[in-house]
DODO-865660 format. One record per residue (C-alpha): y negated, x negated, z. Coordinates in steps of 0.25 Angstrom, whole numbers, padded with zeros to 4 digits, always signed. Last residue first. Example, Ala and Ser with C-alpha at 12.3 -4.5 7.8 and 13.67 -1.06 7.14 Angstrom:
+0004-0055+0029+0018-0049+0031
This chain:
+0103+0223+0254+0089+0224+0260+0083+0216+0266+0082+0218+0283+0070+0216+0291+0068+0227+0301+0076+0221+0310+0066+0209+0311+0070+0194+0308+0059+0192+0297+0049+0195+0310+0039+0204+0310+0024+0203+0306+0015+0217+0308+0008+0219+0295-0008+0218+0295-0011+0233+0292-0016+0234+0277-0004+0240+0275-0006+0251+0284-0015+0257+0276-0005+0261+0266+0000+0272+0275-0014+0279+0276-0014+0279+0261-0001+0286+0262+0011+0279+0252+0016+0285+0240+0005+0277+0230+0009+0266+0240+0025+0264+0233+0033+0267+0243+0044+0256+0248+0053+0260+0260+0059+0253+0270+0068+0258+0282+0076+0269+0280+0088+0272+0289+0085+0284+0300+0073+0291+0292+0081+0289+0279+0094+0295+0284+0087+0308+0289+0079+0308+0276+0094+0308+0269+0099+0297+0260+0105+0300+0245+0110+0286+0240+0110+0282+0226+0119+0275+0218+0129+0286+0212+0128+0295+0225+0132+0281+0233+0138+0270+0227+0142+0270+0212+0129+0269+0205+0128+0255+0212+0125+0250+0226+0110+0248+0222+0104+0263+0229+0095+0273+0223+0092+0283+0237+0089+0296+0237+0081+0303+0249+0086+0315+0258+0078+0326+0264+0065+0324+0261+0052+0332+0264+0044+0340+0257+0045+0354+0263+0052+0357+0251+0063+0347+0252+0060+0333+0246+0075+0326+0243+0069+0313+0239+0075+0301+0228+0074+0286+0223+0073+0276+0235+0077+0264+0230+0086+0256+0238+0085+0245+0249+0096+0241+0261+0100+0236+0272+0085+0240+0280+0088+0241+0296+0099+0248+0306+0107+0240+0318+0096+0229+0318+0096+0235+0334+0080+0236+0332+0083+0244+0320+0095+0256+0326+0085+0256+0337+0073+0262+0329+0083+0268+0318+0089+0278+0331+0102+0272+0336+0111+0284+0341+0125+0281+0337+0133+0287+0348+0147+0286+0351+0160+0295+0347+0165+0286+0337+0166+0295+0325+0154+0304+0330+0145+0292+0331+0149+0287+0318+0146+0297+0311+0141+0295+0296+0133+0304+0284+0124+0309+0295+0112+0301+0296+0113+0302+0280+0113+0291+0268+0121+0297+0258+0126+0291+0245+0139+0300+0245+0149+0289+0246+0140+0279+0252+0138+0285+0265+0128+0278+0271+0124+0283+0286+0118+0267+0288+0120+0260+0278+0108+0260+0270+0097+0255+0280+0087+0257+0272+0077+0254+0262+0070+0260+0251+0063+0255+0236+0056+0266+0233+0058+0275+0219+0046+0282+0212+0048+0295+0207+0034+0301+0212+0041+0310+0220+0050+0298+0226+0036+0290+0231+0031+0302+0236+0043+0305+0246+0044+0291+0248+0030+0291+0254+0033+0305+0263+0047+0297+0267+0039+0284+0274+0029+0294+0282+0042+0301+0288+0050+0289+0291+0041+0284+0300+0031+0271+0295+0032+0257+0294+0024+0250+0283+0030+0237+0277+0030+0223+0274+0039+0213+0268+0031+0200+0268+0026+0197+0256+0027+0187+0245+0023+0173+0242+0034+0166+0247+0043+0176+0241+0055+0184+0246+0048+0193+0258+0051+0196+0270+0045+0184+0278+0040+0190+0289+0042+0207+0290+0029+0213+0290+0026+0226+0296+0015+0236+0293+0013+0247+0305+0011+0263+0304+0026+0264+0311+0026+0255+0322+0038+0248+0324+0055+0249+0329+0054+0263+0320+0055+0255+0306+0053+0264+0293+0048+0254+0284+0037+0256+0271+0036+0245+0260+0024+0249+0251+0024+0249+0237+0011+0245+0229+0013+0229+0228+0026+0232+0219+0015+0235+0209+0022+0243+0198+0023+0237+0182+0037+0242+0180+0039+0238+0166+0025+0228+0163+0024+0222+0175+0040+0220+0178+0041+0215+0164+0030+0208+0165+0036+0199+0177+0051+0197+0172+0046+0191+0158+0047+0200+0148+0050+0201+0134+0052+0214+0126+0063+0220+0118+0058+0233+0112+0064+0244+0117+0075+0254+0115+0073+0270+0113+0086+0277+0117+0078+0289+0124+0083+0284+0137+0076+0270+0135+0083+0257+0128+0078+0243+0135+0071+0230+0130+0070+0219+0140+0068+0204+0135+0068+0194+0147+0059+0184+0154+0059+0171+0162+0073+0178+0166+0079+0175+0181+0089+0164+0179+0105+0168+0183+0107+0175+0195+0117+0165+0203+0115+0151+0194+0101+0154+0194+0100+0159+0210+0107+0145+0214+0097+0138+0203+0085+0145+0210+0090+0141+0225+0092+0127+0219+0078+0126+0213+0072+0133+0225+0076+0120+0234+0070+0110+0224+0059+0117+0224+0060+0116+0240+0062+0101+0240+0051+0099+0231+0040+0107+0239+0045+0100+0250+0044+0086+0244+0031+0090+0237+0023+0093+0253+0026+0078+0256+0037+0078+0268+0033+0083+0282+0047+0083+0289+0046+0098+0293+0044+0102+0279+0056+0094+0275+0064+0098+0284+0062+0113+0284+0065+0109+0269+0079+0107+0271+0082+0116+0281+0079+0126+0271+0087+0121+0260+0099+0122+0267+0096+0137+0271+0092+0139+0257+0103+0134+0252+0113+0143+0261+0105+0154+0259+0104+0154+0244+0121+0152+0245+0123+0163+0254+0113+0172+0244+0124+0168+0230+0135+0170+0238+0130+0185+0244+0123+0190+0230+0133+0196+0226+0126+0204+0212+0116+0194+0211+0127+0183+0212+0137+0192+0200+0123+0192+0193+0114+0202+0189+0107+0203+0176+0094+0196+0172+0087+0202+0161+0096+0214+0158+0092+0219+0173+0077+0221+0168+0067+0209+0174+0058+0210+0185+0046+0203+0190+0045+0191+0197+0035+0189+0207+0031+0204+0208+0046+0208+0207+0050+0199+0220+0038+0203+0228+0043+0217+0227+0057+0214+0229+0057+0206+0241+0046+0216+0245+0056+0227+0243+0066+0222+0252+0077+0210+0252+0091+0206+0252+0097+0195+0244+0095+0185+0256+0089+0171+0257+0086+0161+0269+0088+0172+0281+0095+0164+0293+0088+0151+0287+0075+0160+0290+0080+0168+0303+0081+0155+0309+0068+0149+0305+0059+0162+0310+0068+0161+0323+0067+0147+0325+0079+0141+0326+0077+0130+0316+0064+0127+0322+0049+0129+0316+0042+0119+0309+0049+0123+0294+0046+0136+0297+0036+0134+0284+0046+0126+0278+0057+0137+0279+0049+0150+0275+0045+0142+0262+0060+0139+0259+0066+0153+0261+0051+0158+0253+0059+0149+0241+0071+0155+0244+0067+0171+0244+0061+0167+0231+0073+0164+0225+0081+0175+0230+0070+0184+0225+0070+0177+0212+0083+0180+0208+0086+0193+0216+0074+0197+0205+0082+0193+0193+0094+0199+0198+0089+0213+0200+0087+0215+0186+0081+0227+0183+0087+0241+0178+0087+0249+0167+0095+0261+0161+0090+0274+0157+0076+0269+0154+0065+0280+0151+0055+0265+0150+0044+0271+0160+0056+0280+0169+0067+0268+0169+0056+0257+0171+0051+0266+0184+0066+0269+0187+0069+0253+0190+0055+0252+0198+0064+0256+0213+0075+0250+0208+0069+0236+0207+0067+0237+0222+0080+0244+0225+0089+0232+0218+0079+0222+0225+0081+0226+0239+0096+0229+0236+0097+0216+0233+0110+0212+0243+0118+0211+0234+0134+0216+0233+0130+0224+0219+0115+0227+0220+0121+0240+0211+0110+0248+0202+0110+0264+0199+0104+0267+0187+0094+0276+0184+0083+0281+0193+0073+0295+0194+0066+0294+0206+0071+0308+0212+0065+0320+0219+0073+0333+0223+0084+0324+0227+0098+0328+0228+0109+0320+0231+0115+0327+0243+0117+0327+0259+0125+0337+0267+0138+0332+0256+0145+0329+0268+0137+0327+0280+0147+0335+0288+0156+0324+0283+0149+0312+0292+0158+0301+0288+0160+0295+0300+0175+0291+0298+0171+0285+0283+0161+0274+0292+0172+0270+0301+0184+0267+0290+0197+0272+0296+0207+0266+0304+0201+0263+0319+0192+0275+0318+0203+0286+0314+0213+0281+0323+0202+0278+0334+0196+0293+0332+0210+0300+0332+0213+0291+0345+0197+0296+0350+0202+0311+0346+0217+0311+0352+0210+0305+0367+0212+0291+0370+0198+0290+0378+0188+0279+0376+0179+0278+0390+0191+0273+0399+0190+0262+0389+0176+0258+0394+0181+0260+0408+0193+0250+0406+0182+0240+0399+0174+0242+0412+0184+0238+0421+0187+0226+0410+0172+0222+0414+0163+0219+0402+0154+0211+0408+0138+0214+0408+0135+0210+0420+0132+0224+0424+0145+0230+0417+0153+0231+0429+0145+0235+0441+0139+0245+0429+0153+0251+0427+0156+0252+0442+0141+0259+0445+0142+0269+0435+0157+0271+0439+0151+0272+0453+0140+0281+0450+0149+0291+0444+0157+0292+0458+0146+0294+0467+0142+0305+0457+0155+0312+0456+0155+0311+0471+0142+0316+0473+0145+0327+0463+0157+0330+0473+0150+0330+0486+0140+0340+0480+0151+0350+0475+0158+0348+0490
């Protein structure tokens, strides 16, 4: 009797497995399988409390995680010591906001200044305008190839943005240099910069087909050449009328902690980068954490970069583990790293945490969020969104790190008054770039970079600037 039954149960199972894939196997939705599905979502008191709750109330609050209460503090027993807190406002330059905050406390520490920062405006200038110009040089020499070629697609979908990464911004300084905020203020268009970047695009898009067209109609080399000055001559007025004209040169004179003031001295953009920060860029190593490729391996992303003349975006890709023990050096010697991640993800701005367990959602709804960072990449659901200066280590007494400070551009008002604390959990799961100066970097590591980089493509999942 007991072995007719389990017979039964089985011959029956198998029918209903059987039913649903009779229905489902052409990939319609059938409305008997609709009424299983349904069948599936019971009206008991809990899911009618949940759906009240759910259906009226903000999603991300409801998974508030309150176990994890106050499980994760501010305390660091390493620090880069900073001052002042900037806001990128509703821009997307977070890129260049972390790159000059990264050298802003080397000018606080040699000149004992209290308050300083650069101008991130001055630099937004030229970046834009040279992301323009290598727009234009992209678009002649793809000139042969169709509209709908991938390469050429991709190009007029992506003509100009405000985002960017730390070669953006190294090359960017090298070229230009920088100048104090006083020297060039921001603007309400530097500050929004959504109009001002539509338009750029809309220009350039037009401007675009245009000298396709005249490359491919083999006109004298002076016509193309004065079709595209006259191209930059109205992206530069566009970018003066919006930003104001970046300074030839400028006088700075400051007032230290002790009340001492300066001299006023003139500089133009170039020497006073040389002469007041003076640090190769050339010397920092851009470093990714990408479990979809060989670790050990340099990469290169094609046509990540904002001048003609620039390079590439390239980086090392190691584990987690190998990236930290750099990082680790870096903060003991009180140098800040530009750092990228997917910020996001397990935010919780009130407190300025970044934990794997500062949200639920997979408790709140009952199903299962179990991407690892390898699948949660090749499924574009996770990437780099955003760039800050990585300031602070927690270094327990067996030398590793427990939680990791963050100095973010959101203002002093977001986050533990600007800054973001962010656990190692939460790092291994939601970093992904990371620039160490080479002095912090294993000789064996440095090897690499003589590798000849692998080439992907600018459409890569990988590839996403920083907002």
């Amino acid at each position: 009797m007991q072995k007719y039954l389990k017979f039964t149960i089985l011959l029956w199972m198998l029918a209903i497995s059987t039913t649903a894939f009779t229905q489902t196997k052409n990939g319609v939705l059938t409305m008997n399988m609709v009424k299983q599905i349904r069948a599936t979502f019971e009206n008991t008191a809990g899911n009618t409390a949940l759906k009240n709750a759910i259906s009226n109330n903000d999603i991300k609050k409801l998974a508030v995680n309150r176990e994890n209460d106050g499980k994760v503090n501010n305390l660091f027993s390493n620090k880069v010591t900073t001052k002042g807190i900037a806001n990128q406002k509703s821009s997307g330059r977070c890129w260049l906001f972390t790159g000059l905050n990264t050298l802003k406390p080397m000018v606080q520490e040699k000149y004992k200044l209290n308050d300083f920062d650069f101008s991130h405006t001055y630099n937004f200038f030229w970046d834009q305008f040279e992301k323009a110009n290598l727009f234009l040089e992209i678009a002649i020499a793809t000139a042969q190839k169709p509209l709908d070629d991938r390469e050429v697609e991709w190009l007029f979908k992506n003509p100009i943005g405000d985002g960017g990464q730390w070669t953006t911004f190294a090359d960017n300084v090298q070229k230009y240099g920088v100048v104090p905020q006083s020297a060039m203020p921001d603007t309400y268009q530097s500050e929004n910069t959504a109009m001002i970047s539509k338009l750029l695009a809309r220009k350039l898009r037009e401007d675009g087909l245009e000298i396709r067209m005249i490359t491919l109609s083999r006109m004298a080399e002076e016509k193309k050449t004065e079709a595209k000055f006259n191209m930059l001559a109205d992206i530069y007025r566009m970018l003066a009328l919006s930003l104001g004209e970046p300074p030839l040169d400028f006088v700075w004179q400051y007032i230290d902690a002790d009340g001492k003031i300066s001299e006023p001295n003139t500089y133009t953009p170039q020497a006073f980068y040389d002469e007041i920060i003076g640090v190769n860029l050339k010397d920092y190593v851009m470093f990714m954490n990408d479990p979809t490729r060989e670790y050990h391996q340099l990469y290169e992303i094609q046509y990540d970069r904002n001048l003609v003349e620039g390079g590439n975006w390239k980086y090392i890709n190691l584990p987690n583990d190998e990236i930290k023990e750099f990082a680790k050096a870096s903060i003991l010697a009180r140098e800040a790293m530009y750092f990228s991640c997917d910020v996001g993800k397990q935010l919780n701005i009130e407190d300025g945490t970044l934990d794997v367990n500062n949200y639920q959602y997979n408790n709140l709804f009952g199903v299962e969020f179990g991407m690892d960072k390898r699948g949660r990449i090749q499924t574009f659901e996770s990437g780099s969104t955003h760039g800050m200066s990585l300031v602070g280590a927690n270094i327990l007494q067996d030398g590793k790190v427990d939680k990791w400070q963050l100095e973010n551009s959101w203002g002093a008002d977001k986050g533990d008054k600007g800054y973001l604390t962010m656990t190692d959990a939460w790092f291994n799961e939601f970093m992904f770039r990371i620039i160490i100066n080479k002095k912090y970097v294993a000789e064996s590591v440095l090897k690499i970079l003589d590798q000849k980089p692998i080439l992907l493509p600018p459409w890569d999942p990988m590839f996403m600037p920083e907002q």
